[in-house]
N, C-alpha and C positions, 0 to 999 in steps of 0.2 A: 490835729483834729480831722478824723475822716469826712468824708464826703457824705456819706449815709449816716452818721451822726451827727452831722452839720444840718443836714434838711429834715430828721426827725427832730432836731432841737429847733427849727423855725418853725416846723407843723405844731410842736407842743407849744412855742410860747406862743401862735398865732390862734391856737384853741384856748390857752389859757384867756386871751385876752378878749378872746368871743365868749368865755366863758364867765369873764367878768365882766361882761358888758352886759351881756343876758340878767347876771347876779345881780347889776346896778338895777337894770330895769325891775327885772323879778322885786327889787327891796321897793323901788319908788311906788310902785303899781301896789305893793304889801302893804307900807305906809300908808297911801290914799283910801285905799280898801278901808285896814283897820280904820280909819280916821273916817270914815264916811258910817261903818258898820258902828261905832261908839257914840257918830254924833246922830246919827237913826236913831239908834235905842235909847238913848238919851232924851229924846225928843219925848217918843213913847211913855218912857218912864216917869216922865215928868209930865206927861197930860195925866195918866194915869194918877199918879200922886196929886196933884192938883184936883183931879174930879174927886178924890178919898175925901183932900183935906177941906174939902166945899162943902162937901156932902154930910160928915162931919160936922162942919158947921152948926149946918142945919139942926142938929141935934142937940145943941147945945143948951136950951129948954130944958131937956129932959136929964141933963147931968149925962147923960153917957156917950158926951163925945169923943173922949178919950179914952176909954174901954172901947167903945168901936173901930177908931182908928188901930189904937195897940193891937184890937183881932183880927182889925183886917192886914195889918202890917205881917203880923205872924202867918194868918189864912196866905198873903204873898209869897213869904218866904224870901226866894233870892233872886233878883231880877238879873239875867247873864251880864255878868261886866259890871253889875253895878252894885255898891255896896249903900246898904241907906242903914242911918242910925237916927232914932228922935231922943232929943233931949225936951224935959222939965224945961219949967221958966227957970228951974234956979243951975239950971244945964247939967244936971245931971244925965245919963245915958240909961233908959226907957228900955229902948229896944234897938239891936242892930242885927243884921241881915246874918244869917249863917254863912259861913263861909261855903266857897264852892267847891264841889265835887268832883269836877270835871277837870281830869289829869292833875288829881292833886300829886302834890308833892313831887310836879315837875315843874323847873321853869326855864325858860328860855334864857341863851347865855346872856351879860350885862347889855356887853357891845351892842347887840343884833337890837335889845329890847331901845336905847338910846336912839338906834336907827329910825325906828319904826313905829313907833311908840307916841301917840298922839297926846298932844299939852290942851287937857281940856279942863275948866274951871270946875270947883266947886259948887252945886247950885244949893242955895238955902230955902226951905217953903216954910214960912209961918205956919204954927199951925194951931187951935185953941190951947193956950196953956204949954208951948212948949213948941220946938222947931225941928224939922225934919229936912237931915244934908244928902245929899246924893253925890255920890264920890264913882267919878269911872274907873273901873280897874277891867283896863283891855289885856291884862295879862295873859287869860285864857286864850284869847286870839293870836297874841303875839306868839304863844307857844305852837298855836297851831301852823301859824304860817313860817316858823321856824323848822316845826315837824316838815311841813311842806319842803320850805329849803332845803332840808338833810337831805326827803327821797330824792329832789330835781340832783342837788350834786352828786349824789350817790350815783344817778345816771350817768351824769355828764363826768366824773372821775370815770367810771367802768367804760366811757364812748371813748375819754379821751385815752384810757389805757388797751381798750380794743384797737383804738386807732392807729395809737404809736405802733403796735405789736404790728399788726396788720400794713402800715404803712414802712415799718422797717423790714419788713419778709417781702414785701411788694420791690422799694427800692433796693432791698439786698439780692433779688431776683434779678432787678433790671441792671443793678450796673456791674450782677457779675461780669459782664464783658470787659470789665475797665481792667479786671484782674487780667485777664488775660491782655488787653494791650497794654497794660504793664509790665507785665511781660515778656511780649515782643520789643517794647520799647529798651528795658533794658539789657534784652538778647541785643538789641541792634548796638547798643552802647558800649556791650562790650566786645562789638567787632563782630559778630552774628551776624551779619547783613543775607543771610540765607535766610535769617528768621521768615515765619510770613506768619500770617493772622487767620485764621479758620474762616468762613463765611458765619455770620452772627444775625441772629433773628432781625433785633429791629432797624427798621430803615437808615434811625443815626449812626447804630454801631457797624452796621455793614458799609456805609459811606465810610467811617472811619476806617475799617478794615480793608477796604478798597484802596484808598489813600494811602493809608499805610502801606499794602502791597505796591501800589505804585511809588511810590515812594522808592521803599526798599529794591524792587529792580532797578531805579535809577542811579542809586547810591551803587550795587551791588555789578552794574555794567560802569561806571563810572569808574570804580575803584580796580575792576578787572581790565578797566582799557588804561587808567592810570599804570595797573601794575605791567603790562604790555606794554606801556610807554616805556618806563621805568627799564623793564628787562630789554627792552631793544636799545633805549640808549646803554645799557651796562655791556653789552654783547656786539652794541654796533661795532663794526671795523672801521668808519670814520672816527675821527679824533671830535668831542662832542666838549663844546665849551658856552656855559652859562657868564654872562657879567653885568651887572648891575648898571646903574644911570650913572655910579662915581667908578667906572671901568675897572672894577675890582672882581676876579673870579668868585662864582657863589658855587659853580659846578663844574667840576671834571672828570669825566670819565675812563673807564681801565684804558681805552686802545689812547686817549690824549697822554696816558703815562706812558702807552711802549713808545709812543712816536715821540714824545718832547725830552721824555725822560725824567719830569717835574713830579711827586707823587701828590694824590690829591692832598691831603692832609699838610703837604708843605706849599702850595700853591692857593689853595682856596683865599682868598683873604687878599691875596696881592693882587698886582695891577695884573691887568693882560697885556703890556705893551713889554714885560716882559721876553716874550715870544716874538719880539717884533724886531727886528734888524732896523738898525739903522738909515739904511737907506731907503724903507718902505712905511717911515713913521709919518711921514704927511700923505701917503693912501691909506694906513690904517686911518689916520684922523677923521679924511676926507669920508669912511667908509663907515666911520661910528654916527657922522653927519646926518648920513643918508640914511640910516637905521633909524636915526631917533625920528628926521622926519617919517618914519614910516614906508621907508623905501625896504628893497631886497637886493640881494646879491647874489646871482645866481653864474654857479662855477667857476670861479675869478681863478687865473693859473696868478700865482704871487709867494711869494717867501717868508718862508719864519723861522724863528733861531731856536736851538734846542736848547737844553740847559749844556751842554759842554760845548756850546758855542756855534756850532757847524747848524749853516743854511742849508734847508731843506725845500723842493719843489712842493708845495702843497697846492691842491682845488680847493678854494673856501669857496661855501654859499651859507650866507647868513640872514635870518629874518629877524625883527623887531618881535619882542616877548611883553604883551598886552595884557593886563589884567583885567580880566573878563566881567571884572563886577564895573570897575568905575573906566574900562576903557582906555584907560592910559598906557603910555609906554612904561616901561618898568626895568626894562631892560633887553638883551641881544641873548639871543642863541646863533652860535656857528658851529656848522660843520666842518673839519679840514679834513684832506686824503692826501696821503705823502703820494704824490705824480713821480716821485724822481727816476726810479723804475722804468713806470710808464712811458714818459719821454724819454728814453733811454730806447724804451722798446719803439718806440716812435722813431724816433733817429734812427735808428736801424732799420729798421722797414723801413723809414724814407731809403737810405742806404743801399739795402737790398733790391727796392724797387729802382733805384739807378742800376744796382750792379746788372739788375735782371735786361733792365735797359740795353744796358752795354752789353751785355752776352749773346742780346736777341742782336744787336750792329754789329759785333762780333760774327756772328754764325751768318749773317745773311752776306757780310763783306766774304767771309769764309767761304760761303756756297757760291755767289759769285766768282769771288778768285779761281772756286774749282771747275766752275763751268765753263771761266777763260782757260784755263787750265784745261781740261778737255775738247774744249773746243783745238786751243792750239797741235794739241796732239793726235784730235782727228785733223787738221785740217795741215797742219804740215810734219809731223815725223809720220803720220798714217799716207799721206798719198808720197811721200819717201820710201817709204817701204813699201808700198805698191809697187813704185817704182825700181828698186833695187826687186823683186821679185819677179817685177815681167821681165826687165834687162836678163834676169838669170834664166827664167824661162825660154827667153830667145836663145841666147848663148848654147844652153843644154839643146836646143834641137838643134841649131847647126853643126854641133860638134859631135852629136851622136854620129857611135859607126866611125868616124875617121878621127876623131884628136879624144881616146879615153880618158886619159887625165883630166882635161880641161872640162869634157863633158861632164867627168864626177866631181869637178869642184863647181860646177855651176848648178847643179843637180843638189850640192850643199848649201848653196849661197840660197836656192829657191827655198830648200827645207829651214832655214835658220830665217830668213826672211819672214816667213809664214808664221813663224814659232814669234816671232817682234810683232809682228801683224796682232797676230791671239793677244797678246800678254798686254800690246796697245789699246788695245779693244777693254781687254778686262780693267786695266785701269783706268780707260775713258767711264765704264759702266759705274767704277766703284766712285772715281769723282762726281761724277754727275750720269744719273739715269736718262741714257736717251726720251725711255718711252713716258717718263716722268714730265717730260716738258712736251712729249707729243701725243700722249696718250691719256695719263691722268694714275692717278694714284692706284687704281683698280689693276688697272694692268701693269703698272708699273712691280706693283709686289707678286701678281703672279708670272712673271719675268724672273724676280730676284729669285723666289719661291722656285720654280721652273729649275732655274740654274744650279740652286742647292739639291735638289735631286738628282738630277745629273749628276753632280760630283761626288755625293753620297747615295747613292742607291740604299746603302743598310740602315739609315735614317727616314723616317716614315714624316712624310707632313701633308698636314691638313692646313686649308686655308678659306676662310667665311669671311661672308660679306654681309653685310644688311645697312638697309638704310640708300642715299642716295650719297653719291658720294664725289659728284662730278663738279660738282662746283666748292669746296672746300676753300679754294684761295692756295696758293705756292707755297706762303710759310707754314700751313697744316701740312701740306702734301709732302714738304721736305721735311721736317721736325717727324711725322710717323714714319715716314719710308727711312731714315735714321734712325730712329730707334728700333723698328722690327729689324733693320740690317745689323742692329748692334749686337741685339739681342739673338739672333740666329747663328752669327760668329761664338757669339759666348756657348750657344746650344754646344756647335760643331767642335770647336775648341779643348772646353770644358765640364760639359755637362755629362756627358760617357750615358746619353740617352737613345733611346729607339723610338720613339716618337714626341715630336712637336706640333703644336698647335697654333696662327694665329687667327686674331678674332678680332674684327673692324666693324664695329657698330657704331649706325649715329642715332639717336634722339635727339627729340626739342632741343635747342639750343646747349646739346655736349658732341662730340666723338669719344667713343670711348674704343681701347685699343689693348689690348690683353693677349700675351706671348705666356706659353706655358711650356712646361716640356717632364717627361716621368724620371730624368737623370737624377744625379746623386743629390742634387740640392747645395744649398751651403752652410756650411758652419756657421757658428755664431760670430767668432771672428771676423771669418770672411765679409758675414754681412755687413758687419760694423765698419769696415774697410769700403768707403765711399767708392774708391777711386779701383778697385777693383772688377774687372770684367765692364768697364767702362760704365757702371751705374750713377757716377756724378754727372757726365755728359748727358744719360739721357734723362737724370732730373732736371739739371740744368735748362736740357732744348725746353721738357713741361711746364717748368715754370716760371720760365720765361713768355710761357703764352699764358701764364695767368692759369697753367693746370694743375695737375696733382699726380703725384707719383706715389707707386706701393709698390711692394716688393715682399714675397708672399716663398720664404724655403722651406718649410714644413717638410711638406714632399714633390721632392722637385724643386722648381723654380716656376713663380708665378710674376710678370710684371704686368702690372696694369697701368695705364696712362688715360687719365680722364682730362681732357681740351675744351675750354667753350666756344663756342662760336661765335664770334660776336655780331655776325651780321643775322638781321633777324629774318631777314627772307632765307638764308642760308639755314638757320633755325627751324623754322618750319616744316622742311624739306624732307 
């Protein structure tokens, strides 16, 4: 049963029952009426009769009192409602009233007249020779107030059938809106959560439509941030595991299948201690503990078994999964990430950072040894050979002009002397740079620079500076003055170039240091060959101070070396 014929059937039966209540009174009120209006004229009718039948009387001398009565009975005719007949002494019936005129041959239904209808006596008047009854017959009346009744309910049928009419166009007007959130309601039901509801005239249907709309954004962000829950756990690359309060998987996700190997569909349902080695089964215990109190677990390094057996390094961080209505625990979510890699790649970088370690004590016992190293060779084969060349240079002038032989082997001895002297020198320089420890890096490479000219005239080089560059610290000054020496050998060597470049710039806390040259460049091979043209040593010096090496043969050959500097006043410089 609708809603709009629910409330025109309570307006009808709530008028029917005003309408019988009206009907009640209308009848009692009709009742008393008739009953007042019969025992009125009743009254009347019987003063009236009584002064006839006295008067009457009086005439009874003369023999004609009952010819007077009889004419005046007739001269009466019919008194309304009331019926009078006179009988003889021997009761015969004389005279009775004509019936009445008034809406003959209608009369009001049984029922109504029973209702309504007043119980009044018979009244008898003596009268000379004979008796006269008067009989009420409110019938007239009763019809009329029947008639009455008809037009009153005729109203009230035509009020109460305007009314329904009128009250169900009125209500079918007002709760058109229902149809419509009826039908957002069941858009929403069948997963429509975009439904929305129109703005609606009156104030309750607009609250409801308001509501409704808010509503539906919350369900409709709710189920969009569930389904972004959802697609991030299905996509996540941790391994994603749901388990209950009886430590039974409820959820598994794709990357928990590549890493364990378990598919969900064969897993869901069994324990989670599965996954769990042996010898980590009193941490997982200790760890379900702490979840159920409500605790976390944030990036644990610890071990879990895959289904073919083999322990795997996994991160777990796991939290306690609360049900939002009643607050309870419910169960655990954990994340795991296979580390095994990672610590792999850990141990090696630690690794690497010793080797780099050693490479930087390596190179510096190195540069030392070669500075003993040229030190010893300036300081005793160098003043040796000084000495065997002034000893020749005396010899040669006392023996010029008189002993020729002797003069021209001491003339030899000065020239081959001289020629150790250079060659001493040059490999003092190439061990260790004088001007490197007496001068500073600046001048030390336009030294080296300087001398490549010299030896090559048909090689063009350019050499920049920028930045301050005097206070750098020995191990910066020797690791770049190494590498440019490396790499300008490789130019002269190999590169079959007509001009080199180098370029010594500091910034905020880097050196950066960039050899280039327009030569043939290198093949792909070549490049791929570390150990060629010495490019492993001078990664090696950069990254050992914690820089960065590139290597750039497109066209030509480009090295770049990027240094930090770690001291910060050196930094700012």
């Amino acid at each position: 049963m609708s809603l709009r014929f629910r409330i025109n059937l309570l307006i009808t039966v709530l008028t029917v029952l005003f309408t019988g209540a009206v009907v009640k009174i209308v009848i009692d009120d009709t009742r008393r009426a008739i009953r007042e209006e019969m025992e009125g004229s009743n009254r009347v009718t019987l003063q009236l009769l009584t002064t006839v039948v006295r008067d009457s009387a009086m005439l009874a001398r003369t023999g004609e009192a009952d010819r007077v009565l009889l004419m005046f009975l007739r001269e009466l005719g019919r008194v309304r409602a009331h019926d009078i007949q006179y009988h003889d002494s021997d009761d015969q019936l004389i005279y009775a009233s004509p019936p009445s005129v008034y809406k003959v041959g209608r009369w009001a239904p049984e029922w109504f007249v029973r209702l309504v209808r007043p119980e009044l006596p018979v009244v008898n008047l003596p009268a000379r020779g004979g008796n006269i009854s008067v009989t009420v017959d409110p019938s007239r009346s009763v019809l009329d107030a029947w008639d009455d009744l008809k037009s009153l309910m005729g109203v009230v049928v035509a009020f109460l059938v305007a009314l329904n009419v009128l009250v169900f166009f009125l209500i079918g007007r007002a709760l058109r809106p229902v149809s419509i959130v009826l039908d957002g309601l069941k858009r929403m039901e069948r997963g429509e959560l975009h439904a929305r509801l129109p703005q609606l005239a009156t104030p309750e249907f607009e609250a409801i439509s308001h509501s409704f709309n808010g509503m539906a954004d919350a369900l409709e962000q709710s189920q969009a941030e569930n389904r972004r829950l959802a697609l991030v756990a299905q996509q996540s690359s941790d391994a994603i595991m749901i388990r209950d309060l009886d430590g039974r998987v409820s959820y598994w996700n794709p990357a928990a299948e590549r890493l364990f190997g378990y598919p969900a569909a064969e897993i869901v349902g069994q324990p989670a201690a599965l996954i769990v080695p042996a010898s980590r089964e009193a941490e997982f215990a200790a760890q379900s503990e702490r979840l159920r109190a409500r605790g976390t677990i944030d990036h644990v390094e610890t071990h879990r078994r895959t289904r073919d057996g083999r322990e795997i390094d996994v991160a777990l961080a796991a939290a306690p999964l609360v049900d939002p209505g009643t607050d309870a625990v419910i169960g655990e979510i954990s994340a795991m990430r296979d580390i095994t890699e990672m610590k792999r790649a850990r141990e090696a970088e630690a690794e690497l950072a010793q080797n780099r370690r050693l490479t930087q004590i390596i190179q510096a016992s190195l540069e030392e040894e070669r500075r003993t190293i040229a030190r010893e060779l300036h300081d005793e084969l160098g003043q040796c050979v000084t000495a065997v060349r002034t000893i020749g240079t005396v010899i040669a002038r006392k023996t010029e002009g008189t002993q020729p032989d002797i003069h021209e082997s001491a003339q030899m001895i000065v020239s081959v002397a001289g020629h150790i002297y250079d060659s001493v020198h040059g490999i003092i320089r190439q061990l260790r740079p004088s001007a490197l420890d007496h001068l500073g890096l600046r001048d030390a490479l336009e030294e080296a620079v300087g001398r490549w000219r010299s030896l090559h005239p048909e090689l063009a080089f350019d050499l920049r500076f920028e930045g301050e560059l005097a206070s750098l610290g020995e191990t910066v000054n020797i690791t770049v003055y190494r590498i440019v020496q490396e790499c300008l050998t490789n130019i002269v060597k190999h590169a079959r170039a007509s001009h080199a470049e180098v370029s010594v710039r500091r910034s905020p806390g880097w050196l950066h240091v960039e050899v280039r040259d327009d030569g043939r460049g290198l093949t792909e091979p070549e490049a791929q060959r570390a150990t060629r043209f010495g490019l492993l040593g001078m990664r090696e010096r950069a990254e050992a101070l914690g820089g960065r090496f590139t290597l750039d043969a497109e066209q030509g050959v480009v090295v770049r070396v990027e240094l930090p500097l770690a001291d910060p006043v050196a930094a700012e410089g």
